[in-house]
C-alpha positions as a printed Julia matrix, in Angstrom:
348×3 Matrix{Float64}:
 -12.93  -16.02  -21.03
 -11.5   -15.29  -24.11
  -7.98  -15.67  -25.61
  -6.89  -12.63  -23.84
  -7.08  -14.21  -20.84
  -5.3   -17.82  -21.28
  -2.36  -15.34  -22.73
  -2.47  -13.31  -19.38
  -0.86  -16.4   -17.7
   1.52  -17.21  -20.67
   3.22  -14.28  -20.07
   3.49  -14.13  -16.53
   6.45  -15.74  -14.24
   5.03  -15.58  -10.91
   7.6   -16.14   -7.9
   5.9   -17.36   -5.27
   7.47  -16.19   -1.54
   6.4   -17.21    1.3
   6.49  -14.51    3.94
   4.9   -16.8     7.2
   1.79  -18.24    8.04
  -0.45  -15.45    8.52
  -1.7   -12.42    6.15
   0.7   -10.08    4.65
  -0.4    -6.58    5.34
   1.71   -4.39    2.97
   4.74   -4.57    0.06
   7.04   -2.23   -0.79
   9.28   -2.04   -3.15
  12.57    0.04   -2.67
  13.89    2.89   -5.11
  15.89    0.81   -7.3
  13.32   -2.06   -7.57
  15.96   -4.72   -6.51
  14.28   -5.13   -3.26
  10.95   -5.99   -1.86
   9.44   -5.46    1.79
   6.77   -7.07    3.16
   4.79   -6.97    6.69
   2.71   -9.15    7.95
   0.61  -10.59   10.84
   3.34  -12.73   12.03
   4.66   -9.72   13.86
   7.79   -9.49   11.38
   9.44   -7.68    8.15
  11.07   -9.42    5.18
  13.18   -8.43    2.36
  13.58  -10.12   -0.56
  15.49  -10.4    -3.5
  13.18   -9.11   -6.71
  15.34  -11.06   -9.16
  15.77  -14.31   -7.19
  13.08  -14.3    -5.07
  15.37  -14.99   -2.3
  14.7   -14.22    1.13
  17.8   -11.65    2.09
  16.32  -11.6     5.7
  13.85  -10.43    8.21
  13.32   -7.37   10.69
  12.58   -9.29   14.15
  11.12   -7.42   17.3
   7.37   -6.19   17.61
   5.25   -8.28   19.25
   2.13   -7.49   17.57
   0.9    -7.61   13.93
   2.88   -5.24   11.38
   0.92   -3.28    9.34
   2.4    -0.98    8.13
   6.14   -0.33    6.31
   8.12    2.62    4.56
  11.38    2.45    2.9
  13.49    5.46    2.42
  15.02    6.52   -1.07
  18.18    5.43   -0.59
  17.51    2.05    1.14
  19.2     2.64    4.14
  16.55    2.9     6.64
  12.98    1.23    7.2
   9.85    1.93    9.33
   7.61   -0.63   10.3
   4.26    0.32   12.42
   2.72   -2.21   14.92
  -0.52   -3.65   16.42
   2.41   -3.64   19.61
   1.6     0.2    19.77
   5.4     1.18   18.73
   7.31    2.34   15.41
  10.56    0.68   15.09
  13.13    2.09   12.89
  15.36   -0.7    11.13
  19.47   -0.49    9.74
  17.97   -1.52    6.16
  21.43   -3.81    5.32
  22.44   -4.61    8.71
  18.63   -5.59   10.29
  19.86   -3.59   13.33
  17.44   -2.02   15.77
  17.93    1.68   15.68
  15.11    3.55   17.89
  11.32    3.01   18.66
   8.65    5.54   18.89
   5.8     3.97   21.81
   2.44    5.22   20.95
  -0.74    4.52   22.93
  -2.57    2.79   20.46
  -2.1    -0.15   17.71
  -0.3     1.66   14.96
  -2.17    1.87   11.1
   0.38    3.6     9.06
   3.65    5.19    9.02
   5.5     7.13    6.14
   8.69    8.7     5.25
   8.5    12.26    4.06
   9.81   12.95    0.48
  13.64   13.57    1.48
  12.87   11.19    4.63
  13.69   14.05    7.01
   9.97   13.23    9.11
   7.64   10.76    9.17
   4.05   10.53   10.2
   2.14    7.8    11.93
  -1.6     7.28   12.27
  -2.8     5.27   15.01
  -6.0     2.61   15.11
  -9.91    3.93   15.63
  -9.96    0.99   18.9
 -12.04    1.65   22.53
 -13.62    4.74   21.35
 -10.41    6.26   20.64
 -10.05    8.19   17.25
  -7.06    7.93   15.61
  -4.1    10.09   16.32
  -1.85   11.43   13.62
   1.36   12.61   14.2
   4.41   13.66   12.56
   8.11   13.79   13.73
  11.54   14.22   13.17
  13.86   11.63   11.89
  17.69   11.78   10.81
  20.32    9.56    9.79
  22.17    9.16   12.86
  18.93    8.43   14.87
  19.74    5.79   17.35
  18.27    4.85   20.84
  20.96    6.92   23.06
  20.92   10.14   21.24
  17.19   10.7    19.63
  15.27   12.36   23.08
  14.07   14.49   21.58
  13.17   12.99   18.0
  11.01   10.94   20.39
   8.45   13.69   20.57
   6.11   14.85   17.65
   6.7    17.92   16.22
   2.75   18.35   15.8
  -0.04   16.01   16.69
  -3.81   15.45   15.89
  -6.85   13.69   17.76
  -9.24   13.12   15.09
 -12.76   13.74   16.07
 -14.71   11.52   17.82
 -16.44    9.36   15.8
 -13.88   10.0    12.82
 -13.63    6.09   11.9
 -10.35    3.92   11.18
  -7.88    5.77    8.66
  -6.65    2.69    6.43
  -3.83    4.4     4.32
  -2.2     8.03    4.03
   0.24    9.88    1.64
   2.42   12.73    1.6
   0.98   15.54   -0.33
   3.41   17.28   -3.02
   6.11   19.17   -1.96
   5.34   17.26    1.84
   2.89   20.6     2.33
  -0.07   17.96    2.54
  -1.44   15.15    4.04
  -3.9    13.1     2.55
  -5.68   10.55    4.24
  -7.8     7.55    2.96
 -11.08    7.01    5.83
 -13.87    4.37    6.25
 -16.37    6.79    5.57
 -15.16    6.73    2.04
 -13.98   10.47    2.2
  -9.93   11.52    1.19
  -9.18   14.25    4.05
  -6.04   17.03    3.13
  -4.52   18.17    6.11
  -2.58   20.66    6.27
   1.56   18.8     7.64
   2.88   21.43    9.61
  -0.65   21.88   11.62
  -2.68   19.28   10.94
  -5.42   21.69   10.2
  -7.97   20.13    8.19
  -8.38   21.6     4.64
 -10.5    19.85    2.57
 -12.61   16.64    2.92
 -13.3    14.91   -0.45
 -16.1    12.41   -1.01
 -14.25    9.75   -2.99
 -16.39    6.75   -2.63
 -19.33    5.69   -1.05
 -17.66    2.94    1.32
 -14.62    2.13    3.42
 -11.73    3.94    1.09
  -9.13    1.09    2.08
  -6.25    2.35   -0.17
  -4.53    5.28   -1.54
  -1.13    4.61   -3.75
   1.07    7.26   -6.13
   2.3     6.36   -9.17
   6.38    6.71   -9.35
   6.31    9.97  -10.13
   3.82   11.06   -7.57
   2.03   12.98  -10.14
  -1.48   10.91   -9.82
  -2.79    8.41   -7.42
  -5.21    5.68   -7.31
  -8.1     4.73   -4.35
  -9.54    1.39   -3.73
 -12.59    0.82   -2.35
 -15.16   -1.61   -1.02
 -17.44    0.1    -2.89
 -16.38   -1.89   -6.0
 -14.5     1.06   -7.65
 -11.31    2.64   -7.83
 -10.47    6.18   -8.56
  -7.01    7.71  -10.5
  -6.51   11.45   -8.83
  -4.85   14.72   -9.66
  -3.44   15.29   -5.65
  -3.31   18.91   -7.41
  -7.04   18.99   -7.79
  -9.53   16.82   -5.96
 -12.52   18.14   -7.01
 -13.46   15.25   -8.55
 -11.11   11.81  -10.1
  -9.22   11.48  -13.74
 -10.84    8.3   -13.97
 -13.45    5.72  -12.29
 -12.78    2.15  -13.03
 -15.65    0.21  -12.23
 -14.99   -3.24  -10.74
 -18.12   -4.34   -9.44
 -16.55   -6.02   -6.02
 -14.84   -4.91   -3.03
 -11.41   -3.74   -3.5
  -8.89   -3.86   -1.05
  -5.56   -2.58   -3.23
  -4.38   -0.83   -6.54
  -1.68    0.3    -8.39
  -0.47    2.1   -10.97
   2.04    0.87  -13.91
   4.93    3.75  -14.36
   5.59    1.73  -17.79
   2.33    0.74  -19.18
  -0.67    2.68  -19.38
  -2.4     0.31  -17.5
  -3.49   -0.05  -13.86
  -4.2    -3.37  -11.37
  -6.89   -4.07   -8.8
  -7.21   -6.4    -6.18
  -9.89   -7.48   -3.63
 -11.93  -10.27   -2.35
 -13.46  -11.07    1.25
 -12.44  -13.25    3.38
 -14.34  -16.28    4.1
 -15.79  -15.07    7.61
 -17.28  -12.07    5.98
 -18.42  -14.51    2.75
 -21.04  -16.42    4.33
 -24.08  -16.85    1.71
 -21.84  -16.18   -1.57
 -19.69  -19.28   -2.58
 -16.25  -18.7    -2.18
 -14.45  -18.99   -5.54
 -10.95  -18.0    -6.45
 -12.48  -15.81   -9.39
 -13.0   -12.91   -6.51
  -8.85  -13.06   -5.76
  -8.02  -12.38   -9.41
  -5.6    -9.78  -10.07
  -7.47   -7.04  -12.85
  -5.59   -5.19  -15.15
  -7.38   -1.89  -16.57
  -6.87    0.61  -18.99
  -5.88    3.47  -17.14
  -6.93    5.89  -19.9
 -10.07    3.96  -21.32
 -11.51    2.64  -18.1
 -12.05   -0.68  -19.65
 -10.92   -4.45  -17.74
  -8.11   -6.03  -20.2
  -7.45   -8.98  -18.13
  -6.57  -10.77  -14.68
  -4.12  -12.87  -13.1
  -5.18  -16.0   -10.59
  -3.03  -17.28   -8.21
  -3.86  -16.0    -4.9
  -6.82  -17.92   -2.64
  -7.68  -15.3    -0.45
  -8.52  -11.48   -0.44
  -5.68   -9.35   -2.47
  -4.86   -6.67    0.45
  -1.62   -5.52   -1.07
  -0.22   -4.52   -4.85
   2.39   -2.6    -6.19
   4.36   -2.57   -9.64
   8.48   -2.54   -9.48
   9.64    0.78  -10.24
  10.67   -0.35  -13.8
   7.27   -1.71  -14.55
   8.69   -4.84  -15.77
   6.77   -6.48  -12.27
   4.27   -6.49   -9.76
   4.0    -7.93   -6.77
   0.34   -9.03   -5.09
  -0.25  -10.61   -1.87
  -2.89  -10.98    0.63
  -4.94  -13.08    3.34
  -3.11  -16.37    2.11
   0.26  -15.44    3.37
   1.91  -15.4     0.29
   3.93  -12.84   -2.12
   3.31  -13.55   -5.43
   6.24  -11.08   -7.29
   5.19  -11.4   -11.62
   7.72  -10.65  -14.31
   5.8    -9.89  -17.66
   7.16  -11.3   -20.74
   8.34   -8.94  -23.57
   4.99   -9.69  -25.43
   3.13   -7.52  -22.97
   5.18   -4.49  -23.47
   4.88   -4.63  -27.03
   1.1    -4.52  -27.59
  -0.63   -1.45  -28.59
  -2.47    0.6   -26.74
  -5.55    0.65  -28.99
  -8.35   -0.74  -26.19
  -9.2    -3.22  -29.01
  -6.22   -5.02  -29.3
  -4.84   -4.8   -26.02
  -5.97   -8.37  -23.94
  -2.86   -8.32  -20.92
């Protein structure tokens, strides 16, 4: 509708990567931006080449759906978390196998520590189990023979009964937090060295399915099938910086480090769409005004729910991707980084 949004697709030069045949679960991209990770229900990791689009190669071994990856700062080492019940820790350049952490349960989420010295891991809400959060010890020279006792949390957390599946979790600054994002809509702060609950926020009024930083890990951003999502101060929580209001279920977001501008994503899959027509118009990629609130424009491509989104650290990108199996990765064209930022002139 609108000029805005035929010029939205001008200026984009979408990559289109095909990960496998299933859903892709998460992307990340590394430090530098010249990389991209992505998990997915085919049980496997790839990297990619941002510039090329070139698949560099893939992280082979669980047996289960991966849904979960982190990527150290120096791109040496990666985690990946499993339906398979494990952690597997991955020789970023080499693909080696280093070590592998068995849990008892599918695991949700895993994520390096700022300084990559831990990592925590968050297990499934499955069989009346709550999840289990746990943090532990990781170094450099971690390998199979010589990490007994890396192979044991340093502290570990049963959730309550009846907590609910915990979809996403961040580091808190200075790694003195954890923050995680819960289907009962709430953001809980833990505290990381005893898991001692501090503070549970009311963020939204459904399923909070995402919680993302910006690059400088000054502000986040939730996502939520309760048709919003929320920017945060991690420094105060007693209420969001900003609401953007996108009147469907969102499943991702993400927050430009260039522009002042954020991106939603969402959409249901067709078994839970079964009276509303299924149009592509749901998978659209929405750009906001971070500042102003207000939609500027979208980007089609994908036929299925968005679950994943993040911009390249230079903010010259983004990549989306989602139930259709594929990673779209968009360059923007110099036209989009030279508009203003007046809300009235700005149509991305």
């Amino acid at each position: 509708s609108g000029p805005g949004r035929k010029a939205v697709k001008k200026e984009m030069r979408p990559l289109l990567l095909k990960g496998g045949e299933r859903p892709v679960t998460q992307l990340v991209f590394n430090t530098d931006g010249d990389l991209l990770f992505s998990s997915s229900k085919d049980n496997g990791v790839t990297v990619w080449q941002t510039e090329s689009g070139e698949r560099i190669g893939t992280y082979d071994g669980h047996t289960g759906a991966v849904w979960t990856i982190s990527v150290d700062h120096k791109s040496t080492r990666l985690l990946s978390g499993s339906a398979d019940s494990s952690v597997r820790l991955w020789d970023v350049e080499t693909g080696k196998h280093l070590n592998t952490w068995q849990h008892e349960r599918p695991v949700r989420v895993v994520e390096f520590s700022q300084g990559d010295k831990q990592f925590l891991t968050i297990t499934d809400d499955v069989m009346g189990h709550p999840p289990l959060i746990q943090i532990f010890n990781v170094s450099l020279t971690d390998t199979r023979e010589n990490n007994v006792k890396n192979q044991v949390p340093i502290v570990s957390l049963n959730t309550p009964q009846g907590h609910g599946k915990i979809y996403s979790a961040l580091w808190g600054p200075k790694n003195e937090t954890i923050l995680t994002a819960c289907a009962d809509g709430t953001i809980k702060v833990y505290d990381s060295e005893t898991l001692t609950l501090l503070k549970t926020v009311r963020a939204h009024n459904k399923d909070c399915l995402y919680i993302q930083y910006d690059k400088w890990r000054t502000t986040f951003i939730t996502a939520s099938k309760d048709g919003t999502a929320k920017l945060w101060d991690p420094k105060d929580l007693e209420k969001p910086v900003h609401v953007y209001e996108v009147g469907r279920a969102m499943n991702a977001a993400a927050i430009s480090p260039l522009m002042d501008h954020i991106i939603v994503g969402g959409g249901e899959s067709a078994v839970e769409v079964t009276l509303t027509q299924a149009n592509t118009e749901q998978f659209k990629v929405r750009f906001f005004h971070s500042i102003f609130e207000e939609e500027l424009g979208g980007v089609l491509g994908h036929f299925g729910p968005v679950y994943c989104l993040c911009f390249s650290p230079d903010g010259r990108s983004f990549a989306s991707a989602g139930e259709d199996g594929f990673v779209r990765l968009h360059y923007m064209d110099e036209a989009y980084f030279q508009r203003t930022d007046d809300i009235s002139t700005v149509s991305v």
